[in-house]
N, C-alpha and C positions, 0 to 999 in steps of 0.2 A: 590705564589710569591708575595711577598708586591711591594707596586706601593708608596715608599716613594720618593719624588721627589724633587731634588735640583732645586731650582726658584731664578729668580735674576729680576731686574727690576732697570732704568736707569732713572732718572727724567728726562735728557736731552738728544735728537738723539747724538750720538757718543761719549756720555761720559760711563767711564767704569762702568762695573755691579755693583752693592750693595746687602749688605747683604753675605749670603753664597755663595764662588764660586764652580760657576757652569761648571769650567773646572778641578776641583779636582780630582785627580783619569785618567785622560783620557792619552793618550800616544798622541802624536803630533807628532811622526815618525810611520811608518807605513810600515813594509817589504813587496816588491812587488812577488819576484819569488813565491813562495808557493800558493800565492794567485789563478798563473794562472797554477797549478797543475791541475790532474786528480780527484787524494785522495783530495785535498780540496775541490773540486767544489761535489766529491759522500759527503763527509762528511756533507757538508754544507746544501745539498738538504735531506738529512736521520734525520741531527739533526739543524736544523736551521729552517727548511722549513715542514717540513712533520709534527711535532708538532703546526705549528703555523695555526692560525687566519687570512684569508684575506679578506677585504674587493672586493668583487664582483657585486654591484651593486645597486641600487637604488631603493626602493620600487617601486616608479613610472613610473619604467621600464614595473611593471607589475599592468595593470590600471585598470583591470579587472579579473574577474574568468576564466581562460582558456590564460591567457598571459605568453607568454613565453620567453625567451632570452638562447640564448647557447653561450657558450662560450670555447673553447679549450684552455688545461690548458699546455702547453709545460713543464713545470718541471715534474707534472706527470704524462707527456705520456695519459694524457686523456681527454674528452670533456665533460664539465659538462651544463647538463639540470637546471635551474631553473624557476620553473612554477611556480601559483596563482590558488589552487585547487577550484573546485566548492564552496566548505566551504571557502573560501577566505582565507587561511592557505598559505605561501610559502613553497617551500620543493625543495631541488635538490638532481639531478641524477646523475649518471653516464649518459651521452648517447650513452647507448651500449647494443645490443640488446643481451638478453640471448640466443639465436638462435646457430646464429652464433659470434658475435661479431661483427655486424654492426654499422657504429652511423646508430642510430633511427633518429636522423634529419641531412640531408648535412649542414654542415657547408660552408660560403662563407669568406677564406681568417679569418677563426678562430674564424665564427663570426655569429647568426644567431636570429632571432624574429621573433613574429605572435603570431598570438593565436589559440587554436582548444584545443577543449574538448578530443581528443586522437590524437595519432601517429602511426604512421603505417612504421615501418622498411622495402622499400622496393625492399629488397635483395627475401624474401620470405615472406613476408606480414603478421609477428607478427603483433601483434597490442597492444598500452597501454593507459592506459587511464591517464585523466590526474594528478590520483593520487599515477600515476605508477605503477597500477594493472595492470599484464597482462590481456588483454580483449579475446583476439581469437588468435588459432594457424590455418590457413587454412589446411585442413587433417589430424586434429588432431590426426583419431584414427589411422594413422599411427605409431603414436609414442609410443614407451610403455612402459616410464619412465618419459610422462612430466606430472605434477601435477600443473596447471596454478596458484594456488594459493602462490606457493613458488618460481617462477618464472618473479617478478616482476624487473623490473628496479632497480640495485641496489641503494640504498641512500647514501647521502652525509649528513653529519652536515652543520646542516643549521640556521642560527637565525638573527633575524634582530633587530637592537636596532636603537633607534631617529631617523629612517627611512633607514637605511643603511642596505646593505645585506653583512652578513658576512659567510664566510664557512670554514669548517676547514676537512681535509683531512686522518688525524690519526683514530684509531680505539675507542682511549678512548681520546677525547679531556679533556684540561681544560676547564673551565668553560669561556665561553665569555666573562660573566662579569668581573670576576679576571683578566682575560688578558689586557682588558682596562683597567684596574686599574682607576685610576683617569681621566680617558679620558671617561668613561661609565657612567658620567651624565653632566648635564649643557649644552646640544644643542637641546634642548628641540624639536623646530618643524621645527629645522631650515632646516638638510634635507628634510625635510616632503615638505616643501615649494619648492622647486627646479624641475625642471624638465631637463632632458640632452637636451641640444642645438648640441651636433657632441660629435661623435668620432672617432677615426682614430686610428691603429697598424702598428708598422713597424719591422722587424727583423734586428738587426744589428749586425756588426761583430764587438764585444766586451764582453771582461766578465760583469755579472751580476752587478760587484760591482764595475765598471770602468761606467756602464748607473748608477747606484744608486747615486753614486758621484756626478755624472753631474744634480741629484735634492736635492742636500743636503747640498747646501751652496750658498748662495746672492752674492759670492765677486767675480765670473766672471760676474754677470751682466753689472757692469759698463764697463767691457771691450769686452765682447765678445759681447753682446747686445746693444752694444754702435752706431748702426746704427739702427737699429729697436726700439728699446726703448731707446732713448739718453735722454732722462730727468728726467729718474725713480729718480738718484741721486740729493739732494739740495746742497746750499754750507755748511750746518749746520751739514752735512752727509754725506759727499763725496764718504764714501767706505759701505755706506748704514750698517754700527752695526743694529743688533739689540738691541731693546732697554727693550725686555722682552722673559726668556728663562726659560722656564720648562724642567729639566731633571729628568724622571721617570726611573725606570729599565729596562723598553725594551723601553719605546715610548719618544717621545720629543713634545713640541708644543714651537713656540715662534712669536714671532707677528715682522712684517717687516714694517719700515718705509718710510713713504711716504716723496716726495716732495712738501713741506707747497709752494712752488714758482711753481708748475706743473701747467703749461699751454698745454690746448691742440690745438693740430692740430687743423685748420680749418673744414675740414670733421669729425672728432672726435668727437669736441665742437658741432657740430651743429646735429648730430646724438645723444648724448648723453642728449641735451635740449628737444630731441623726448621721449627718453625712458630713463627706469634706467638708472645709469650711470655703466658701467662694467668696465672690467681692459681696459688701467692701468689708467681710470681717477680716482681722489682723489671723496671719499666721507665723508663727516664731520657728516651725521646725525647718529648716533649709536643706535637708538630706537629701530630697527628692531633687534637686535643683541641678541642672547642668553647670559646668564654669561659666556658659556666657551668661546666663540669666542672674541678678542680682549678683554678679561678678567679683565684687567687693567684698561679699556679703553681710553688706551693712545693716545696720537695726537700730531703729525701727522702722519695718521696707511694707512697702502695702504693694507696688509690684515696677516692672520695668515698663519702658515703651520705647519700643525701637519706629523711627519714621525713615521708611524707604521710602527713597525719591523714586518718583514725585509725587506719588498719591496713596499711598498705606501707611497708616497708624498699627501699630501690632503691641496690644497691653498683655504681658507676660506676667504672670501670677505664678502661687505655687500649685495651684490647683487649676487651674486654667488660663485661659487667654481668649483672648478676646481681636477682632483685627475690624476696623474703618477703613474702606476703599473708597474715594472721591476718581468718578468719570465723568469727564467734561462733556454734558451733549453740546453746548454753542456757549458764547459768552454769555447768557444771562441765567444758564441752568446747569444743574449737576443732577448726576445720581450718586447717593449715598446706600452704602452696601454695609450693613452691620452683620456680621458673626460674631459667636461665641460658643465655645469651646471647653470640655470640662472631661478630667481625667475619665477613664473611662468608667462607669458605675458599676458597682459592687454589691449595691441593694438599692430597696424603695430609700432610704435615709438619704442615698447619694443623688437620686433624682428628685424628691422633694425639698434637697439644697439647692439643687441646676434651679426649679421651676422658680423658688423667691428670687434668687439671681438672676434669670431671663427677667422674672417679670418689671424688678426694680431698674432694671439696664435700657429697659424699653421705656421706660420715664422720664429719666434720664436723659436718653435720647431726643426723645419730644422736645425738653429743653433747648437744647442744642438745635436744634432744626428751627425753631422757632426764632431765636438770636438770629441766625445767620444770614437770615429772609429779612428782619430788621436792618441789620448791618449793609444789605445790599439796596435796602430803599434808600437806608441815609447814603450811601457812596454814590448813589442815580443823582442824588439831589443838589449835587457839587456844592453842599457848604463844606465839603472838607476835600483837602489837596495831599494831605499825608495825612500817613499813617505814623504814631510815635511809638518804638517800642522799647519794653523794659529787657534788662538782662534775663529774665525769667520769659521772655519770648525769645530766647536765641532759636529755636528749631524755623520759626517763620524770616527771622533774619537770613538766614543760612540757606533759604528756600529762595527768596527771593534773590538773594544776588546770585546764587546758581544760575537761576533762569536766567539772570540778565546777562550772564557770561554767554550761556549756552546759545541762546537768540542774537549777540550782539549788539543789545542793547545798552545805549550808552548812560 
């Protein structure tokens, strides 16, 4: 699939696109019943989801030979291992023991790390190493059909590009790189440089694409965020336009502006004079930045957001980033996956910026969780048949008719 992509770019915050428009082609109504169907939600996850590319993590999750991170995947019913083999190779599992079907490691609340050169499932005390070989069956000669050599953990497609861990769940993927299309170069070390500051998951009662929404458009910020971040907006940019937008055939990136008038809080300002400055203070130096991030590099920029299809938001800062993963467990629930990410630190200054940044991001969040449980009571309620959207929601337009291609829907 080519990754030819429509770009527009604005010399000034809130004046219209230039050049090619970048909402050509896209539908701005959007039918809701169907959406919270059975047959759309199997459809979606066989042909939407099961071919595609996810980003799952960060190199420097795994900082050593023998580091591991698990993760439970609720769309496909399963728990994936990714390890750092002796060879310093990454690779992922299933974690699931050929035995009986154990995970080989407990997950806590979907979620799990450490390091150790093997594993040890223990239901009845398989053991694998850390390159997924099965190591010992205790009583083996019990057995008199197992051959330990064809019994190893099964594997996952695994590959990591500019530091990022991507996995893909089909039996013959595409190619990673084809799938990033033009998003698979120009971020040179810039993950490399990051290290994760928190994470947190929550299960909410809402479809898939009602949490996807709620990260795929700037223009509830001014309203629903308008007590926790009330100054994001300047008056040059009231309803916060973007002011640069890349539309590729599955992915989008576009860059969010900043307020050239943002003043920060007291505690903010004076934490932020300690260490990097993190969201949402404004940074003006761009030196650190790779070509693809802030591309343009326009000003006044507060940061980018790239949305890979079909369920990661990835907010690219000069100091960090930030990524939103939306996993469909059935149509009426999701998990929602936040990280955040922040150059690596240099002193207590740099970590007492990370801590007000976690802590403000996780408020934040709440908001947004809270909307999106709203959003899915009214859509139960069938007083509404569509969805209306603005040019400033092109990422969920873009989303939508994707799907409707990829499923055949008419």
């Amino acid at each position: 699939m080519s990754e030819a992509a429509v770009s527009s770019a604005s010399p000034s915050a809130g004046a219209p696109p230039q050049g090619p428009n970048p909402f050509a082609g896209l539908r701005d109504v959007v039918s809701v019943p169907d959406k919270l169907t059975q047959e759309y939600h199997d459809a979606v996850v066989e042909n939407v989801f099961r071919p595609s590319w996810f980003l799952v993590g960060n190199a420097n999750d795994l900082p050593k030979p023998g580091s591991y991170v698990v993760q439970d995947i609720p769309t496909f019913n399963t728990s994936v291992l990714i390890q750092r083999g002796r060879d310093g190779e990454v690779r992922a599992f299933h974690n699931v023991c050929r035995h009986r079907a154990k995970k080989v490691i407990p997950t806590d609340c979907g979620y799990a790390e450490g390091t150790s050169s093997a594993h040890t499932c223990w239901l009845h005390g398989w053991s694998y190493t850390g390159e997924g070989r099965l190591r010992s069956v205790p009583d083996e000669q019990q057995f008199r059909s197992v051959d330990k050599s064809l019994l190893g953990l099964m594997p996952i497609h695994v590959e990591v590009r500019y530091g990022l861990i991507f996995a893909n769940f089909s039996d013959h993927p595409e190619s990673l790189d084809n799938w990033l299309g033009d998003l698979a170069e120009g971020f040179d070390d810039y993950y490399s440089e990051m290290e994760k500051t928190s994470c947190f998951s929550i299960d909410v009662r809402a479809n898939w694409n009602v949490a996807m929404d709620a990260f795929s458009e700037g223009y509830h910020t001014v309203f629903l965020h308008r007590r926790t971040q009330p100054k994001l907006a300047g008056k040059s940019n009231p309803m916060r336009h973007k002011p640069v937008i890349d539309i590729y055939d599955r992915h989008i990136r576009s860059s969010n502006p900043s307020n050239p008038d943002y003043v920060s809080p007291p505690v903010e300002g004076a934490l932020y004079e300690l260490g990097r400055k993190q969201t949402p203070a404004i940074e003006t130096d761009f030196s650190m930045l790779p070509p693809a991030v802030n591309r343009t590099r326009y000003h006044p920029w507060f940061f980018d957001i790239v949305w890979q299809f079909p369920n990661v938001a990835i907010l690219n800062g000069s100091h960090w980033y930030s990524t939103v993963t939306v996993w469909p467990i059935d149509r009426n629930h999701t998990r929602v996956v936040f990280d955040t990410f922040a150059r690596k630190a240099r002193h207590a200054g740099d970590r007492l910026a990370q801590a007000y940044s976690r802590a403000l991001q996780y408020t934040v969040a709440r908001e947004d969780l809270f909307a999106m449980e709203d959003v899915q009571r009214g859509l139960e309620s069938g007083a509404v048949r569509d969805i209306y959207l603005s040019m400033q929601e092109f990422a969920l337009q873009h989303r939508y008719g994707l799907i409707d291609e990829l499923i055949g829907a008419k």
